[in-house]
Every structure is written in structure tokens, then in C-alpha cells.
N, CA, C and O of each residue as an XYZ file, in Angstrom:
460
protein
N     149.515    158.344    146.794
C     150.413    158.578    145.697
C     151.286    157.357    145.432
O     151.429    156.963    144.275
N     152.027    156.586    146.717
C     152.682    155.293    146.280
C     151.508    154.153    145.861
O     152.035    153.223    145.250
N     150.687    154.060    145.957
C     149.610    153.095    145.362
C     149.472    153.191    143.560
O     149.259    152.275    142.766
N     149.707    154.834    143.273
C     149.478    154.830    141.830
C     151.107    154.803    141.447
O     150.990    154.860    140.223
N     152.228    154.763    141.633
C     153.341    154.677    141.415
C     153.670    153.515    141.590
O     154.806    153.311    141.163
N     152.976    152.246    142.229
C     153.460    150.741    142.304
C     152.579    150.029    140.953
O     152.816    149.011    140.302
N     151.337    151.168    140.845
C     150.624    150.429    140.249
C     151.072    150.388    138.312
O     151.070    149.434    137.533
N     151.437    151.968    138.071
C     152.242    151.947    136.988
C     153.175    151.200    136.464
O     153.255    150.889    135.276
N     154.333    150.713    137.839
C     155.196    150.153    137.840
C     154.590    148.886    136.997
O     154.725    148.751    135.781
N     153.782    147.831    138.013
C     153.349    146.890    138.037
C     152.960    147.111    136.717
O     153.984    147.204    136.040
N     151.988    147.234    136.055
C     151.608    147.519    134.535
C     152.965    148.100    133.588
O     152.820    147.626    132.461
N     153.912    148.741    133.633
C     154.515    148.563    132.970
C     155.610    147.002    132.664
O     156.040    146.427    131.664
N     155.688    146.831    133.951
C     156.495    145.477    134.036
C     155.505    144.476    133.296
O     156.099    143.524    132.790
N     154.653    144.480    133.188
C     153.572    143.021    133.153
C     153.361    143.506    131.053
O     152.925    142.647    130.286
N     153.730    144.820    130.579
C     153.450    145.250    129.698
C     154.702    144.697    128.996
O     154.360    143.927    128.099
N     155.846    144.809    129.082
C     157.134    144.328    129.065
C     156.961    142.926    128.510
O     157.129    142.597    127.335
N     156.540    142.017    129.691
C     156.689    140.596    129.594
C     155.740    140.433    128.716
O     156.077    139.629    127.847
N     154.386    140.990    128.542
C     153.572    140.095    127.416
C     154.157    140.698    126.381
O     154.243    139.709    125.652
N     154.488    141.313    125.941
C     155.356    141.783    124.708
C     156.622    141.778    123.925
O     156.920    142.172    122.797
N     157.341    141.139    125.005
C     158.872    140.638    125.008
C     158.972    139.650    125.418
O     159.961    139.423    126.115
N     157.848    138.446    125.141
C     157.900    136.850    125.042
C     158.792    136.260    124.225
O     158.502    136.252    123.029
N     159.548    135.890    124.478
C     160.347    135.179    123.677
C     159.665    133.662    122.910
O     160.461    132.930    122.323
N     158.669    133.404    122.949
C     158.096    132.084    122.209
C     157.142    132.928    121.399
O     156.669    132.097    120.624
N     156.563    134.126    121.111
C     156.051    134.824    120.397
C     157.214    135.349    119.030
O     156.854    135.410    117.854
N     158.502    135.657    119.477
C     159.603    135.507    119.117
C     159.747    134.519    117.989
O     160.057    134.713    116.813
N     159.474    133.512    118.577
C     160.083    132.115    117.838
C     159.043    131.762    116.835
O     159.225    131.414    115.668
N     157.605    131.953    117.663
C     156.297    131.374    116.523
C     156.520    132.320    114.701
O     156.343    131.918    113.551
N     157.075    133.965    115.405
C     156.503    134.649    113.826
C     158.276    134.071    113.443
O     157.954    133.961    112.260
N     159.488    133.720    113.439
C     160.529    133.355    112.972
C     160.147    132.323    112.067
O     159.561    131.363    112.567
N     160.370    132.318    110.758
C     160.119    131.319    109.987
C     161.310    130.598    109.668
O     162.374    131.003    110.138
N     161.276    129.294    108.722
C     162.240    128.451    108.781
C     162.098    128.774    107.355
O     161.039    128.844    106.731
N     163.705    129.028    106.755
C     163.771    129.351    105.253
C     164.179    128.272    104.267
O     165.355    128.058    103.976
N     163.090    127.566    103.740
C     163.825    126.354    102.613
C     165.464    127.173    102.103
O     166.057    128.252    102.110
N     165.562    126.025    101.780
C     167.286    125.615    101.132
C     167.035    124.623     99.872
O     166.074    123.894     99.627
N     168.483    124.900     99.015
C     168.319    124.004     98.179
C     168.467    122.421     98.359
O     167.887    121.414     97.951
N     169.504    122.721     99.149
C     170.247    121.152     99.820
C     168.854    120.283    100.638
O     168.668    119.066    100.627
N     167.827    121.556    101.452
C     167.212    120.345    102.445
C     166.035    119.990    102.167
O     165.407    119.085    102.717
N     165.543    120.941    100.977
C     164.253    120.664    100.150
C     163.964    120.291     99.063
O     163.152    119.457     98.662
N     165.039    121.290     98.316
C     164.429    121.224     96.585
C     165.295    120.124     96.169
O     164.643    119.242     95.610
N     166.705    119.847     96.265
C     167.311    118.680     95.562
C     166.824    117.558     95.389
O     166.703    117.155     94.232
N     166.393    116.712     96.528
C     165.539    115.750     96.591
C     164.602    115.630     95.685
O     164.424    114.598     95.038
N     163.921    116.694     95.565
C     162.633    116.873     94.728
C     163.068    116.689     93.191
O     162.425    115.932     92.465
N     164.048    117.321     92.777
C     164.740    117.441     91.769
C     165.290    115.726     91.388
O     165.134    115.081     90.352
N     165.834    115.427     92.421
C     166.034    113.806     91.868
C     165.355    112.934     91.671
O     165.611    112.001     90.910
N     164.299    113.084     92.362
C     162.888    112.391     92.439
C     162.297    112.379     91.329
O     161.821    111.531     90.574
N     162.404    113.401     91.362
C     160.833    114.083     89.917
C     161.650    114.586     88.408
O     160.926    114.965     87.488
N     163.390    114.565     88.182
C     163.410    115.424     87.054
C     164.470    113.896     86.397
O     164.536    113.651     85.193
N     164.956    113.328     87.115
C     165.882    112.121     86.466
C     164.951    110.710     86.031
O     164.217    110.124     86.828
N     165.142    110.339     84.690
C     167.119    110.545     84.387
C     167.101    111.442     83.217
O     168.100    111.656     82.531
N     165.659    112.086     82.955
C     166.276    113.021     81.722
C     167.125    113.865     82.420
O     168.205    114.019     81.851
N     166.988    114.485     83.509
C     167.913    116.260     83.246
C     168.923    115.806     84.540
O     169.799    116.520     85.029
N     168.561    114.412     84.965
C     170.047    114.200     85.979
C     170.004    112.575     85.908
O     168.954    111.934     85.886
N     171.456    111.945     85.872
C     172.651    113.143     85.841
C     172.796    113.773     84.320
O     171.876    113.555     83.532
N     174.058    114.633     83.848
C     174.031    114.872     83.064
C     174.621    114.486     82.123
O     175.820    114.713     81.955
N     173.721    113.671     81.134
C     174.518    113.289     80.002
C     174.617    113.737     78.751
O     174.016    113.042     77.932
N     175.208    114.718     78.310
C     175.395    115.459     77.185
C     174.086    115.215     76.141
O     174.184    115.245     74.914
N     172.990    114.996     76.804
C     171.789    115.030     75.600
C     171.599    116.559     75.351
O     172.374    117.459     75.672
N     170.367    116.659     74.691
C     169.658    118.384     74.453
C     169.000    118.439     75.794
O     168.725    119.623     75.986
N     168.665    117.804     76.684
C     168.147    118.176     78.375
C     169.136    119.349     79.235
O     170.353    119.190     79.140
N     168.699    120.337     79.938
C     169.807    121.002     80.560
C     169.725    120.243     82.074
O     168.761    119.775     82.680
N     171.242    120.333     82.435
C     171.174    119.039     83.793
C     170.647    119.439     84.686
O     170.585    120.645     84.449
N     170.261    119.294     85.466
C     169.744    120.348     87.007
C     170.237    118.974     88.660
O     169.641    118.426     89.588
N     171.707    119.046     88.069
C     172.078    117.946     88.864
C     172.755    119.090     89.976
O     172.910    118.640     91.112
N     173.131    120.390     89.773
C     173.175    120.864     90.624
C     173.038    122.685     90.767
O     173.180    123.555     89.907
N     172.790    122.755     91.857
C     172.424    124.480     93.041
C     172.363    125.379     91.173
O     171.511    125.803     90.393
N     173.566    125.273     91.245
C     173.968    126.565     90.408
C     172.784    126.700     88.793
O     172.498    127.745     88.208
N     172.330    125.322     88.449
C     171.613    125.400     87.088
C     169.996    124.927     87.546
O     169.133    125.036     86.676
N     169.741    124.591     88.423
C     168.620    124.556     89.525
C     168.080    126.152     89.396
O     167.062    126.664     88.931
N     169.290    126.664     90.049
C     168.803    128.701     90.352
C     168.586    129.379     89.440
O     167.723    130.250     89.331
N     169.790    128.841     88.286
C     169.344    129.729     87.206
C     167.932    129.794     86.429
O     167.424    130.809     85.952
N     167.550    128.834     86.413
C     166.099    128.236     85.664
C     165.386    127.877     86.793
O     165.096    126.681     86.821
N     164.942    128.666     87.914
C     163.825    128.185     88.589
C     162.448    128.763     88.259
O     161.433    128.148     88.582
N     162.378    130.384     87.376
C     161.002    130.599     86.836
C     161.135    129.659     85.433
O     160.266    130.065     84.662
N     161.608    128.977     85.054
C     161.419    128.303     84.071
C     160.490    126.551     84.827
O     159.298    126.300     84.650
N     161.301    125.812     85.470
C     160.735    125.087     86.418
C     159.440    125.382     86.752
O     158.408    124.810     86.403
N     159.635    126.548     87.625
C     158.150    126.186     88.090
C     157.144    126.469     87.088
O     156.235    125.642     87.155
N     156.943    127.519     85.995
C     156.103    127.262     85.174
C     155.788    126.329     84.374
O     154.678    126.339     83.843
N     156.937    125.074     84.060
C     156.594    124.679     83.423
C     156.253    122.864     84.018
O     155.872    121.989     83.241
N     156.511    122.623     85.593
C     155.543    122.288     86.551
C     154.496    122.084     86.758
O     153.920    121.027     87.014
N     153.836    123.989     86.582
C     152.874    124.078     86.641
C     151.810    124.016     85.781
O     150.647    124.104     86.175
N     152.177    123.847     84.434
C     151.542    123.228     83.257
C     150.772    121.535     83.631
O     151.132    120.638     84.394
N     149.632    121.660     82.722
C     148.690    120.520     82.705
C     149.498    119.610     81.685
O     150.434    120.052     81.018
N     149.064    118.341     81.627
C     149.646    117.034     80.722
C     148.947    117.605     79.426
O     147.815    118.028     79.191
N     149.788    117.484     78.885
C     149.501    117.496     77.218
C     149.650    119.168     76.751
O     149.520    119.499     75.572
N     149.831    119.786     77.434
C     150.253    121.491     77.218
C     151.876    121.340     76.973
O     152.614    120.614     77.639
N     152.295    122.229     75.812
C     153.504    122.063     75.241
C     154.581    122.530     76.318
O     154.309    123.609     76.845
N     155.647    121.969     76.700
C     156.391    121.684     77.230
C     156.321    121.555     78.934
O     157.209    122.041     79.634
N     155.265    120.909     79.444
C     154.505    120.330     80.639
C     155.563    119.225     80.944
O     155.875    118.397     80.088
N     156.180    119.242     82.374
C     157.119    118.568     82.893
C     156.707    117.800     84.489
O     155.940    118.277     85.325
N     157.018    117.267     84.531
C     157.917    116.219     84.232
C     157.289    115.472     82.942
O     156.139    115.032     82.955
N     158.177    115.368     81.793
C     157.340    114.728     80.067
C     156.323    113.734     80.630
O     155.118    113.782     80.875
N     157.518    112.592     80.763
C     156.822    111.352     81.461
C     155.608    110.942     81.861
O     154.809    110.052     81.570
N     155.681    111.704     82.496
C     154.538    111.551     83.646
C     152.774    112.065     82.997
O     152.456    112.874     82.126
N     152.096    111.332     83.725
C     150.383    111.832     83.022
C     149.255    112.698     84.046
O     148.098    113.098     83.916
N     150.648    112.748     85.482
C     149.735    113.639     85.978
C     150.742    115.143     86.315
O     151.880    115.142     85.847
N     150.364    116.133     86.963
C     151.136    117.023     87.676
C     151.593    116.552     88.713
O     151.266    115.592     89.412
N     152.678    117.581     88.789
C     153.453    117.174     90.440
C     152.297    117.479     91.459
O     151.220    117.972     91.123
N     152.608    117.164     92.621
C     151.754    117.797     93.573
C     151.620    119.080     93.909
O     152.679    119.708     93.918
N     150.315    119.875     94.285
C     150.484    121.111     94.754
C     151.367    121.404     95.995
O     152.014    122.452     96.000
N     151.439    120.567     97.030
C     152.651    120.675     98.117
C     153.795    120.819     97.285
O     154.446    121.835     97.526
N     154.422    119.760     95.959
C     155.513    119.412     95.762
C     155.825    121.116     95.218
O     156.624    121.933     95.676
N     154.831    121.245     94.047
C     155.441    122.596     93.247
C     155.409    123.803     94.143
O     156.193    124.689     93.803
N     154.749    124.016     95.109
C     154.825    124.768     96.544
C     155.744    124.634     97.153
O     155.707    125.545     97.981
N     157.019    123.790     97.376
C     158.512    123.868     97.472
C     159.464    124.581     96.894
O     160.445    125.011     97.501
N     159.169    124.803     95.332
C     159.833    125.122     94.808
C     159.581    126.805     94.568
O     160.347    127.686     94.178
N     158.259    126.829     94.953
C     157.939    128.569     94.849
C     158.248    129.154     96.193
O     158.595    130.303     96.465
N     158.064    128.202     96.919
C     158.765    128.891     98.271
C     160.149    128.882     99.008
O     160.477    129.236    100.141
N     161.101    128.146     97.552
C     162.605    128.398     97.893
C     163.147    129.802     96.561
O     164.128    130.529     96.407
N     162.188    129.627     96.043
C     162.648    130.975     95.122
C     162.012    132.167     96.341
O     162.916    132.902     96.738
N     161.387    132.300     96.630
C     160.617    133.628     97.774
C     161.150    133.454     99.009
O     160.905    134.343     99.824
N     162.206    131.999     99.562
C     163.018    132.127    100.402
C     164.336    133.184     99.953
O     165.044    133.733    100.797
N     164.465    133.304     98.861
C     166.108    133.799     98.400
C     166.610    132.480     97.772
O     167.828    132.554     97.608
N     166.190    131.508     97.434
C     166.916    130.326     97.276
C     168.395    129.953     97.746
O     169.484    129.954     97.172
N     168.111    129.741     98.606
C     169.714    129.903     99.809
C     170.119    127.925     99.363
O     169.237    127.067     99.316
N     171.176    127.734     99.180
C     172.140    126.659     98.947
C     171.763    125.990     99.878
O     172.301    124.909    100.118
């Protein structure tokens, strides 16, 4: 009888630890883009000097968080537009952004777009 009562033991303890790994923990924890440590950059990179900084043209500025958030399904669709499709952004430019790049920006809106 103590052989099957150590042995439970033993299997529950060992059931415990593979299941309450703490680096299993950490792997499914994801890291949530921000505006500050992802998208701004991107934004200065890729949207100035029409829409930053802001100089009272017809461009809306996206120099910062607050007009960034408001217009981010606007952004990314219109990102995601091909060259020569009516209002396809960055103007300038003759190719698309990158699929990584515009994949920043869809995955700080599906983060919560946190500041």
C-alpha cells in the first residue's frame, strides 16, 4: 500500500513541475508593440516631411501618439495599397512599404496600441 501512495505522490509532484514551468510561462507571454518603441520610428522614416512635422499644409500631421491612433485603419489601408491606386502612401515612393514594415503597424493596432 505505501509503494502505491509514494508512487502517486511522486507522479503528482513530477505532474506539478512539468506544468508549472515557469519558461513555458515566459515562451506563450508575448511582447506587446508600443507606439514609442515601434511605430514612431516607422512613422518618421516612411511618412515625413509631408505629414511630419506639421506644417499647416492640407497633410494631417502624424507627428504624434494621439493623431497616429486616431487614423491607424486609415494608415494601414492606405499602406496597403499598390503604386498608382488612388490615395496609395507613402505618395512618393514607387514601391510599397515592406510587408514586415506594414505588419508593425497591424500589430500595434491588435496590440491595443499602447503609447
Amino acid at each position: 500500500m505505501n509503494k502505491f501512495v509514494i508512487i502517486a505522490v511522486l507522479l503528482s509532484v513530477s505532474f506539478i513541475l512539468v506544468y508549472c514551468n515557469p519558461a513555458k510561462k515566459a515562451a506563450k507571454a508575448t511582447v506587446k508593440s508600443t507606439y514609442a518603441n515601434d511605430v514612431s520610428s516607422l512613422m518618421m522614416s516612411n511618412c515625413s516631411p509631408c505629414h511630419i512635422p506639421a506644417n499647416g499644409g492640407k497633410k494631417k500631421p502624424y507627428d504624434s501618439y494621439t493623431n497616429v491612433k486616431a487614423d491607424i485603419d486609415e494608415i494601414i489601408k492606405r499602406i496597403g495599397m499598390n503604386p498608382g491606386e488612388k490615395g496609395f502612401m507613402p505618395m512618393r515612393r514607387t514601391t510599397r512599404l515592406s510587408d514586415s514594415v506594414i505588419a508593425v503597424f497591424k500589430k500595434w493596432k491588435e496590440d491595443g496600441m499602447v503609447e
